[in-house]
N, C-alpha and C positions, 0 to 999 in steps of 0.2 A: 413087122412090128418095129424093129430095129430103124428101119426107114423113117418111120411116121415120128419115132423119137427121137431122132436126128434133125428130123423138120420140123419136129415141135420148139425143140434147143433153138437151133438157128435163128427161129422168129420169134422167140426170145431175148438170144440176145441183138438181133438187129434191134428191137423194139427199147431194151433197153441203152445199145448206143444212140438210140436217137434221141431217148432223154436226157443220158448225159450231155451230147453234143449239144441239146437246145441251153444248157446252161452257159455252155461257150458264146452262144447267139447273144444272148443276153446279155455277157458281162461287156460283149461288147461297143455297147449302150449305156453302159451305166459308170457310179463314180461312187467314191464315198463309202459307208457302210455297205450302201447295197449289191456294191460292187464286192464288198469282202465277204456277205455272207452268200451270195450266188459264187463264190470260189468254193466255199466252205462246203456247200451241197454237191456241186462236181465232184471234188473231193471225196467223199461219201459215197457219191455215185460208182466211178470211176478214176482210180488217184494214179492208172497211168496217161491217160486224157489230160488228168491236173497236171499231172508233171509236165504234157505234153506242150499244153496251151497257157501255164503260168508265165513263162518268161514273154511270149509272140502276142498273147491277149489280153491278157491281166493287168501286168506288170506297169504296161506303157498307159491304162487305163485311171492308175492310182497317184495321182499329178498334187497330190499334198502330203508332207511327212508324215503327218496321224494314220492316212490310208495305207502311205507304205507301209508304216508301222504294224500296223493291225494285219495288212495281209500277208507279211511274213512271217508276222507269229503264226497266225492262223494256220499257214503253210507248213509252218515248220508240226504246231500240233497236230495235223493229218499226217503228217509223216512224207510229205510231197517234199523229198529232201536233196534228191539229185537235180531238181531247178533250182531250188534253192537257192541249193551250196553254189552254186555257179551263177545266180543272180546280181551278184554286185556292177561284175564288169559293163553289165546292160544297162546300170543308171548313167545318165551321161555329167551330173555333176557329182566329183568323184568325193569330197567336200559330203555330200549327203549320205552316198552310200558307206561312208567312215562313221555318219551318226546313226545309220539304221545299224550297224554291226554293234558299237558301242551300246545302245539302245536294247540291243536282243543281248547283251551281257549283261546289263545292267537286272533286267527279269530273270534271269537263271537259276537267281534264289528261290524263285516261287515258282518257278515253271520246269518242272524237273525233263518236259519234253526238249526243252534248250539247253539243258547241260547232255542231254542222250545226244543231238543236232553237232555240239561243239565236240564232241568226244568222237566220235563217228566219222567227223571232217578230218580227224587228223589222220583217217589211214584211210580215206575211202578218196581222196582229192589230192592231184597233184600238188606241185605246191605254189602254185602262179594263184589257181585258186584257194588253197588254205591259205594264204598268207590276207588274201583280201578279207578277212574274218579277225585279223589279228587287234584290233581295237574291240571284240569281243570276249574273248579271251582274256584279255586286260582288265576290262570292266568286271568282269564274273566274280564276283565274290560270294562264293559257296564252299563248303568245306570240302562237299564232295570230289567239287571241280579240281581243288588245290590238291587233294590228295593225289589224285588223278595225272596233275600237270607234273606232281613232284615223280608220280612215277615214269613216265616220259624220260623226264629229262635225265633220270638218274640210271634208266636204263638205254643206253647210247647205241647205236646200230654199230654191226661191222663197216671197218674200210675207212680208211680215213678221210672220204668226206660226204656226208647227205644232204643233200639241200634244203628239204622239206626239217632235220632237225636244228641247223642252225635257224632258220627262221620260229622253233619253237624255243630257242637260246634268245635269240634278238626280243620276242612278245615276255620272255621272263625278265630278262633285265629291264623292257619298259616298265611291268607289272613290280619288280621289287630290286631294282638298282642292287647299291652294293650287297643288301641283305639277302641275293642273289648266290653270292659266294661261295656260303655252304653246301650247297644244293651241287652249283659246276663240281665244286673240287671231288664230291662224291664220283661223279661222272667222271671225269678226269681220272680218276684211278683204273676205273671200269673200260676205260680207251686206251688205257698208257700202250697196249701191247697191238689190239686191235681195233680200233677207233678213231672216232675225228677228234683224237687228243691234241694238235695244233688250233682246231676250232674252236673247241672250249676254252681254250689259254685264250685266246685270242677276245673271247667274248669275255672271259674273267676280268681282263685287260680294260674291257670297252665299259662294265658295268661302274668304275671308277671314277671315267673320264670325266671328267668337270664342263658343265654347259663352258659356250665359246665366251672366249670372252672373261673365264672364273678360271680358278688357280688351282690345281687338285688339294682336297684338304689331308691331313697328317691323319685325320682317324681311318680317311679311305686308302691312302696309301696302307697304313699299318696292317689292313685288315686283309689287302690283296699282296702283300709278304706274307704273314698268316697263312695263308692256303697256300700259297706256292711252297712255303717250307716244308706245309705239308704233307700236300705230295711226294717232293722231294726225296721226305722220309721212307714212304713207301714206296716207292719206287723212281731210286736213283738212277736209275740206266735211262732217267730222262734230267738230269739234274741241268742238262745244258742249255735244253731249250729252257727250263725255266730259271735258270741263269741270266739269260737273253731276255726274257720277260719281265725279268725283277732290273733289270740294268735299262728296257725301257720306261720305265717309270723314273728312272733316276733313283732307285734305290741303293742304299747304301748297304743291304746286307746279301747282297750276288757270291761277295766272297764266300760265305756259308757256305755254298752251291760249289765253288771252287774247288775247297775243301772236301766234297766229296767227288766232283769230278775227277780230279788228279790226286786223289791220296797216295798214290805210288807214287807222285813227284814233290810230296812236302816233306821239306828238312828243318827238323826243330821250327814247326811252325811257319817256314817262307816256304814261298814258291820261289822257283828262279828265271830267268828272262833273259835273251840277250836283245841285244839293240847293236844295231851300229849306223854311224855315220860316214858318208861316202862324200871325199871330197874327191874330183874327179874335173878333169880338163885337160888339155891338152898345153906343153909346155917346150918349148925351142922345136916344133915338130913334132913328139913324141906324146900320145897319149899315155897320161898316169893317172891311176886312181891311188887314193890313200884310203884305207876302209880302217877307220877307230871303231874301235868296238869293244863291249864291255858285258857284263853282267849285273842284271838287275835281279835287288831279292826286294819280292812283295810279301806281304805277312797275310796272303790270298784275302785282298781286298776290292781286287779292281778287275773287272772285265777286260779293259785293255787301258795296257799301259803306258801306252803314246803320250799323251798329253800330260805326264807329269814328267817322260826325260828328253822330249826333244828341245828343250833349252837347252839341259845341260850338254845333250852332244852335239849340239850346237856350236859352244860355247868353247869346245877342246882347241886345242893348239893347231892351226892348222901346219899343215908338212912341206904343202908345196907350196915352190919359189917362183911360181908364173900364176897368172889369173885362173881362177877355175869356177864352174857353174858352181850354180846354186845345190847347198848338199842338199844331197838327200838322208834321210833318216826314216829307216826300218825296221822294228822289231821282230822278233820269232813272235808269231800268230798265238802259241801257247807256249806254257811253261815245258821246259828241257828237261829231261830225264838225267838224273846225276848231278844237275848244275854244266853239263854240259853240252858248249855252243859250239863245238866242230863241228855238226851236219851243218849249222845254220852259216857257217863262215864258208865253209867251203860248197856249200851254194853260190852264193855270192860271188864268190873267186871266178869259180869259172862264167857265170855270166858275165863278168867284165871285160874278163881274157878273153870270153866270145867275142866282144865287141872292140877286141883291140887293142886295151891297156893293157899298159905292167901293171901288175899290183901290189900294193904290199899291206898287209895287216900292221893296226898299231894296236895295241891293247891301253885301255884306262881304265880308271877304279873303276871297280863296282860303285855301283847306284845302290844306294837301300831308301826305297822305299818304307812309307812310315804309314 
């Protein structure tokens, strides 16, 4: 008995692969609607056959945008999702398969099968292919979907970097530029410890950036200070990179950030800095260096203070009585503990006398900074 119902299955399902399969015969003969609705009935029939033969059969059979159109909805509402999702890179002008994607966001409001289609891509696809869906994504305006993307983004993965999430950082800043902001800085807090907290700075950075050729505006500026300070707030043991992020913008308020990096080194409000100038050459045979150096107080305004005192030590007395190179002038990288510049001098020293010189220190004013 067992036998005969094993052999009744069997020829069953041969019978039924061979219907399915006659729909594959079919489509590929055909063009147009009729080509979309002989997919639609495979589909039906048999939706791992669909998947099988969508991209090899179908696909290359649907030679006008409307047909594409229609048979990747179509596909997508049979739920034939793993051809799919991996269909783009088969169209050979890439140009189209950017409007079929856009196209399939743009219905996501009515067609609640392609907001379930876009949501699904993002954990079910690497990301060479999710990223080919990103002008989808962009177009979708659904609440559902927004809800959805905000939760993504604001729950950020371990390790400081994912690939598949910064390409869901890159599709939000297309989708909503600086208005983007909000959303990173949340994330941003969520990564300071373990996350791709460099990545979101980075993209906070990017959402700003003013097309080529245009000027970044003061409200965009204003607004990506904004969320870095506030970060900041919450979690200062990153105040530096974004110190470094407000100072690539040319922001004028880094010092903020300063102020909380080095709070142990502010005195009545300045930070301190040395600098010195190294005149140096060689004179009747004898190499000498003269190293002027001095103390700079900043009122923690400036990420580095190079280019407001290399004039003026430039500009000091020089010592020696024979020709000498061209000085050099270098500051301490950060502000000194105390106000004092002895590690940063006696660095110096001995590299010189490594190389040969006498040396001697000359001290000048302090530099203040304003």
């Amino acid at each position: 008995m067992v036998t005969i119902l094993f052999m009744l299955n069997s020829m069953i399902q041969s019978a039924n692969a061979a219907k399915c399969s006659a729909y594959v015969t079919q489509g590929a003969n055909q063009k147009g609607a009729e080509l979309v609705r002989t997919f639609s009935k495979l589909a039906a029939c048999d939706k791992d056959m669909a998947n099988e033969n969508f991209t090899g059969a179908f696909l290359p059979r649907a030679t006008d945008f409307d047909t594409l159109v229609s048979l990747t909805e179509t596909a997508i509402n049979a739920k034939v999702w793993d051809a799919t999702w991996k269909m783009l890179p088969a169209i050979k002008d890439y140009g189209v398969g950017n409007d079929i994607a856009a196209e399939m966001g743009k219905r996501c409001s009515d067609n609640p099968e392609i907001l379930q289609f876009l949501q699904g891509g993002y954990f079910a696809l690497k990301n060479n292919d999710f990223m080919q869906w990103d002008d989808a994504y962009v177009a979708c305006e659904n609440e559902k979907m927004t809800t959805w993307f905000n939760q993504q983004v604001t729950n950020p993965p371990s390790g400081a970097f994912n690939e598949k999430y910064n390409t869901l950082l890159d599709m939000l800043i297309k989708k909503d530029g600086v208005n983007s902001l909000p959303l990173m800085q949340e994330a941003a807090l969520k990564a300071a410890d373990d996350g791709p907290f460099d990545s979101i700075l980075n993209h906070m950075n990017a959402a700003i950036q003013p097309e080529l050729g245009s000027t970044m505006s003061d409200e965009n500026r204003t607004a990506f200070e904004n969320a870095v300070l506030n970060i900041a707030q919450e979690a200062p043991h990153k105040a530096l990179e974004l110190a470094q992020q407000l100072n690539a913008v040319q922001s004028t308020k880094s010092g903020e950030l300063l102020k909380l990096i080095y709070a142990d080194r502010l005195s009545d409000g300045l930070l301190t800095y040395g600098v010195a100038a190294i005149e140096a050459g060689e004179c009747k045979g004898k190499k000498q260096a003269f190293i002027h150096y001095a103390k700079v107080t900043d009122p923690a305004k400036r990420m580095v203070i190079l280019p407001d005192v290399i004039d003026t030590m430039k500009a000091v007395k020089a010592k020696s009585k024979c020709e000498t190179e061209e000085w050099v002038v270098t500051p301490t990288s950060e502000p000194v503990i105390d106000g004092n510049v002895d590690a940063f001098l006696s660095e110096l020293q001995s590299k010189y006398e490594g190389e040969g010189y006498k040396v001697k220190l000359i001290a000048e004013d302090t530099i203040a900074l304003d």
